[in-house]
C-alpha positions as a printed NumPy array, in Angstrom:
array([[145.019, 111.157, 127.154],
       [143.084, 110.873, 130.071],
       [140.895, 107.866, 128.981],
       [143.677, 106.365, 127.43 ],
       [145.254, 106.292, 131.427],
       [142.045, 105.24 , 132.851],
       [141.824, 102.308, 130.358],
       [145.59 , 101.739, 130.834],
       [144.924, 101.575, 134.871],
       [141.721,  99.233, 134.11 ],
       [143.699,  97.065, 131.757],
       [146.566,  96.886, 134.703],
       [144.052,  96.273, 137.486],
       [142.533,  93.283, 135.419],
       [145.691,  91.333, 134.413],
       [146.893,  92.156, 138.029],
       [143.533,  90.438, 139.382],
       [144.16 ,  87.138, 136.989],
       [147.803,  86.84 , 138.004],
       [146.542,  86.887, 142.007],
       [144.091,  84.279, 140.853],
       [146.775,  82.334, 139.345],
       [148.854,  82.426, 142.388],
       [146.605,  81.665, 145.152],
       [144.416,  79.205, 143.103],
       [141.523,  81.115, 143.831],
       [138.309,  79.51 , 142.603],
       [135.561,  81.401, 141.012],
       [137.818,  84.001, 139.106],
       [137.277,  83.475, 135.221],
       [138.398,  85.664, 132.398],
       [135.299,  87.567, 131.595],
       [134.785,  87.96 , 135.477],
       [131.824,  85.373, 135.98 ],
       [131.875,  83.488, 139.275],
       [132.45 ,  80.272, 138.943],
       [132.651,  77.469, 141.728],
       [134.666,  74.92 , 140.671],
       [137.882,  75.082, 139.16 ],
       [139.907,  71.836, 137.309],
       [138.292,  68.403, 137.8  ],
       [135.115,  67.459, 139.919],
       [135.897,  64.088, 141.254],
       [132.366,  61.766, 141.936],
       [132.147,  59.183, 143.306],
       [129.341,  56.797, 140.821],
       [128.694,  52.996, 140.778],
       [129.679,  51.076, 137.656],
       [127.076,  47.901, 138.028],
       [124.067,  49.56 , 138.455],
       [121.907,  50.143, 134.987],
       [120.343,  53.041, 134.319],
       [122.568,  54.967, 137.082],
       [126.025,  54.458, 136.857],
       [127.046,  51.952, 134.491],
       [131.176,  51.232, 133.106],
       [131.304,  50.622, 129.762],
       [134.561,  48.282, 129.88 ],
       [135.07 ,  48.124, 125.735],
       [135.107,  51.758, 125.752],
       [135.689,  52.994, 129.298],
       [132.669,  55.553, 129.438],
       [129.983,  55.43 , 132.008],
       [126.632,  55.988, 131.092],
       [123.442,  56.415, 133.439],
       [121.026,  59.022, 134.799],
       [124.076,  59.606, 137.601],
       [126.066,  60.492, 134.952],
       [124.091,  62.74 , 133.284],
       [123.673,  64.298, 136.387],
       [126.878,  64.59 , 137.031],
       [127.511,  66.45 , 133.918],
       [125.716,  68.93 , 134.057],
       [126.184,  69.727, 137.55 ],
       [130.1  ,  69.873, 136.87 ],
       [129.025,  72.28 , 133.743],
       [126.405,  74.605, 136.591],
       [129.431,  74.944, 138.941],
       [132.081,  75.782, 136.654],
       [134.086,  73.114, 136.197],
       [136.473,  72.388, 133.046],
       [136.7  ,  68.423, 133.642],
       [134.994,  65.499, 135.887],
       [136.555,  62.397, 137.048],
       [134.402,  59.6  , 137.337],
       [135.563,  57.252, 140.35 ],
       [133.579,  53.903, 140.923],
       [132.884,  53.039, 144.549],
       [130.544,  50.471, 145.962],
       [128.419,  50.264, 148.65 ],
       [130.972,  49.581, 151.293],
       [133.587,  51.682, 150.634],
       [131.785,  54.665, 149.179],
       [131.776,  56.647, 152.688],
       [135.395,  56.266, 153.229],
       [135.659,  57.037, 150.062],
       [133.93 ,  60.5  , 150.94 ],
       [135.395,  60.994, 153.963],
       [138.963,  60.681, 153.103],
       [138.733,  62.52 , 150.236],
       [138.925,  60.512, 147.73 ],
       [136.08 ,  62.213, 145.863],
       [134.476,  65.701, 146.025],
       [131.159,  63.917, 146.12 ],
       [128.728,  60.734, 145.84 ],
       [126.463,  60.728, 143.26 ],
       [125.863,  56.407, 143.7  ],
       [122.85 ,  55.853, 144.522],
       [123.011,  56.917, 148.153],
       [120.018,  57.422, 149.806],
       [119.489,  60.445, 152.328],
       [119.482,  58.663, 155.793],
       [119.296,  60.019, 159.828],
       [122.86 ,  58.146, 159.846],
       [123.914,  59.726, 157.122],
       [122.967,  63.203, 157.809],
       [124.634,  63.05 , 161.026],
       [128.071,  61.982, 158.629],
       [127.165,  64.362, 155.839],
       [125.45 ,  66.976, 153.728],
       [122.96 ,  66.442, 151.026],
       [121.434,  68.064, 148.402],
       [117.748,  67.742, 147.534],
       [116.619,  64.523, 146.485],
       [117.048,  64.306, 143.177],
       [115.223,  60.536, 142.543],
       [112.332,  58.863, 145.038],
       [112.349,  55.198, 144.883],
       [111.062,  52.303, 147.489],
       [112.787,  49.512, 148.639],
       [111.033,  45.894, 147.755],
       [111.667,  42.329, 148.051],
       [112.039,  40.223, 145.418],
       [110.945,  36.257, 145.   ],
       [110.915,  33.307, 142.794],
       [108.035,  32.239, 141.891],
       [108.864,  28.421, 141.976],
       [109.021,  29.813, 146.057],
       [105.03 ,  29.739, 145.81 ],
       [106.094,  32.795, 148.283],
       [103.3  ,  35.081, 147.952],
       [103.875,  37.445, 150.896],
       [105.775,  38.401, 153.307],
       [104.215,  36.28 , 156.322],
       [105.772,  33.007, 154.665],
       [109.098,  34.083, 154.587],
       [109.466,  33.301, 158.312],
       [112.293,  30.833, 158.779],
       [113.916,  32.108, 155.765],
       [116.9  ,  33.841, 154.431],
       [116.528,  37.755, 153.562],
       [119.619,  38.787, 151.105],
       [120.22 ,  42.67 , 150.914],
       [123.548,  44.822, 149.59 ],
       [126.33 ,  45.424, 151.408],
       [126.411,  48.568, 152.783],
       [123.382,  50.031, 151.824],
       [120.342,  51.292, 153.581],
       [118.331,  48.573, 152.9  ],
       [119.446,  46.014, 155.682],
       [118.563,  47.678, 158.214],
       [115.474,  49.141, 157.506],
       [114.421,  45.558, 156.414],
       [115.046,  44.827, 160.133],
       [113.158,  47.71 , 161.269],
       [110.497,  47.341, 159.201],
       [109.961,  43.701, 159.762],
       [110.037,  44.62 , 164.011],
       [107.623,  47.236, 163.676],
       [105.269,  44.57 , 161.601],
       [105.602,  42.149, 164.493],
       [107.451,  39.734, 162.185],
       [110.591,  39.324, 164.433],
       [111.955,  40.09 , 168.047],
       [114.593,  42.972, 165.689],
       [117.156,  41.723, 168.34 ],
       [120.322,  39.347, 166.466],
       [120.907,  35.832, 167.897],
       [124.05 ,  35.435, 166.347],
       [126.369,  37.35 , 163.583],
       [129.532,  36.502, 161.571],
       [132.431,  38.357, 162.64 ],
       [132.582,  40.518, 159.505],
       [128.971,  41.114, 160.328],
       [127.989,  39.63 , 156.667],
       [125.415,  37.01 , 157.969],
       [123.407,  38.186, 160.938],
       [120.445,  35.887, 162.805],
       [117.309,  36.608, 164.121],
       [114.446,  34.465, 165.914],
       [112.205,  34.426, 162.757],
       [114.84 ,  34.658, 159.561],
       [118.658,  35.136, 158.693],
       [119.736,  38.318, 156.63 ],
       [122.555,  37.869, 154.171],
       [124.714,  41.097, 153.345],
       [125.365,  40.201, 149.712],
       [128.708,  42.265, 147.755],
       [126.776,  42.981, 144.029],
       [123.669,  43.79 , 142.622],
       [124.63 ,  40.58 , 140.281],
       [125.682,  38.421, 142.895],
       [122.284,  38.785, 144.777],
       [120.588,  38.225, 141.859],
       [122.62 ,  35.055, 141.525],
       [122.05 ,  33.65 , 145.235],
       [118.393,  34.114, 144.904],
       [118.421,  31.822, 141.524],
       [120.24 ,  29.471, 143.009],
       [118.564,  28.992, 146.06 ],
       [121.072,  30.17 , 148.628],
       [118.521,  33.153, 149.789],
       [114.936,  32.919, 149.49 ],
       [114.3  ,  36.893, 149.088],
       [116.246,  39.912, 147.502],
       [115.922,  42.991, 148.819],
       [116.488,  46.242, 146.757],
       [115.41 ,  49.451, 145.948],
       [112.543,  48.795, 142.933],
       [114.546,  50.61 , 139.644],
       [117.383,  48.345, 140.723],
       [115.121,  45.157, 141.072],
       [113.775,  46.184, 137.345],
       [116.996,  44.821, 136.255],
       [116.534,  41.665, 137.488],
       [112.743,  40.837, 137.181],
       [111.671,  37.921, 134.946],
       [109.063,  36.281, 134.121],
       [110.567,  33.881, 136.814],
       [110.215,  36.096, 139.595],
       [107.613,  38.648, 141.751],
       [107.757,  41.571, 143.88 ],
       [105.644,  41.032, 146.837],
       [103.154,  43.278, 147.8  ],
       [106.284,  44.918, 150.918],
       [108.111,  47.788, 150.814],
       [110.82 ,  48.253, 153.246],
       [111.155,  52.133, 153.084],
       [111.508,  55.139, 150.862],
       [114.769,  56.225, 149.502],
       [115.499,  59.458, 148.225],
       [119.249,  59.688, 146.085],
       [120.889,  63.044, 146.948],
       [124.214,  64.59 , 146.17 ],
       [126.823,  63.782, 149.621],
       [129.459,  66.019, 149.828],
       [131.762,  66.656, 153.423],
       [129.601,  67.863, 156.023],
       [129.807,  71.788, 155.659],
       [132.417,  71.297, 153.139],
       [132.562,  74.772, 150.612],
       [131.109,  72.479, 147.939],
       [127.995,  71.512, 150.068],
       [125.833,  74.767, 149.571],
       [126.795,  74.942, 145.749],
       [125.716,  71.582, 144.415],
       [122.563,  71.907, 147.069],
       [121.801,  75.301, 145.438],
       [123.033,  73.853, 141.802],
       [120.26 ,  70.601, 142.43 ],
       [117.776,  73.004, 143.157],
       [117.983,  74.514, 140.115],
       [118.315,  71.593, 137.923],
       [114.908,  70.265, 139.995],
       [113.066,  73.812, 139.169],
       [113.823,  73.931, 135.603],
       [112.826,  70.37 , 134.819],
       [116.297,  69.475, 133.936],
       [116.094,  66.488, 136.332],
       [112.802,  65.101, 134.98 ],
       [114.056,  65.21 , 131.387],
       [116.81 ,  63.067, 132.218],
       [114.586,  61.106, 134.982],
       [112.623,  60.332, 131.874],
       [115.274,  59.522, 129.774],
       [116.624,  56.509, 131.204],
       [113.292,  55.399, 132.388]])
């Protein structure tokens, strides 16, 4: 009789510690008692137009990419029963974080000084460099000749200005702007105008065309859009390492940086690195 109390209590104690868990919305209580961080839906933010990374699928609304994948199974590490997928773009994607709108970036977003000051990160989870791209009916075969010219780079991303940075430090250009549209899309320098360009695809475009004489990106990207038209000069702009952004010391920050690490460690990261390679 006495066990059977004991396991009465125990059986009380437990459906008692569920029902507070279903009150206050607890995360981390599960049935069988395992922590868990995440409860519901994960919202990330991912890019839809970038190959290989985040990619939409419009005839069948799925997004496929290594971000994905990554996503995934980070949602799966921390618990989570169901992921929203929420396409941002270059421009909007730290509003996007900031108000919100998403639990965290997993979009390409390279780990910055800026940034940190904005945001957490987790480890690096890809290590890329930043190149410019050419025609080759340019005859441009380095960087020197692209004085006077017109430097096209993404919206939003890192790679403006470290182009600017870079091409200061090389003695290329004065760094300081002559002149600069008023929504700051078109900026000129004493040596070469930079273009701040909305799409992978639409940079792509302006470079065919003629409108800009180099495209900058980070090299997987510019994979997409190498020919046998086009070079990559012998110029990198800078390293960029893609992390996980999350709030800065938001409760998710330490979770996904400790749930990275682990995905890094046990090679899960380089089998699906090496998947969409």
């Amino acid at each position: 009789m006495g066990k059977a109390r004991g396991e009465g209590r125990g059986a009380a104690l437990l459906v008692a510690l569920l029902l507070m868990c279903a009150l206050l919305g607890l995360t981390g209580c599960t049935a069988n008692g395992k922590e868990a961080t995440g409860s519901g839906t994960l919202r990330v933010g991912v890019r839809s137009d970038v190959v290989g990374f985040g990619y939409l699928n419009e005839e069948t609304g799925k997004h496929y990419g290594l971000e994905i994948d990554i996503a995934e199974e980070l949602a799966k590490r921390l618990g989570y029963a169901d992921i929203e997928y929420v396409d941002v773009l270059p421009e909007n994607r730290k509003e996007m974080l900031q108000d919100g709108k998403v639990d965290c970036l997993i979009a390409c977003y390279s780990v910055s000084e800026t940034r940190l000051a904005n945001f957490d990160f987790s480890p690096a989870y890809y290590n890329d460099l930043s190149i410019v791209m050419v025609e080759d009916s340019s005859l441009v075969g380095g960087i020197e000749q692209l004085k006077g010219m017109t430097f096209g780079a993404m919206a939003g991303s890192n790679t403006a200005p470290q182009l600017v940075i870079k091409l200061t430090e090389l003695g290329f250009t004065s760094g300081e702007p002559l002149a600069q549209t008023e929504d700051k899309s078109e900026t000129r320098f004493d040596t070469f105008r930079l273009v701040q360009i909305e799409s992978y695809q639409e940079l792509s475009r302006r470079l065919e065309e003629g409108s800009i004489d180099a495209a900058c990106m980070d090299g997987s990207i510019a994979e997409m859009y190498l020919s046998a038209d086009r070079s990559i000069l012998d110029f990198s702009i800078d390293s960029q390492e893609y992390g996980v952004a999350t709030q800065k010391d938001s409760a998710l920050s330490k979770p996904i940086a400790d749930a990275m690490q682990s995905m890094l460690d046990d090679g899960t990261i380089a089998t699906l690195t090496d998947k969409w390679d």
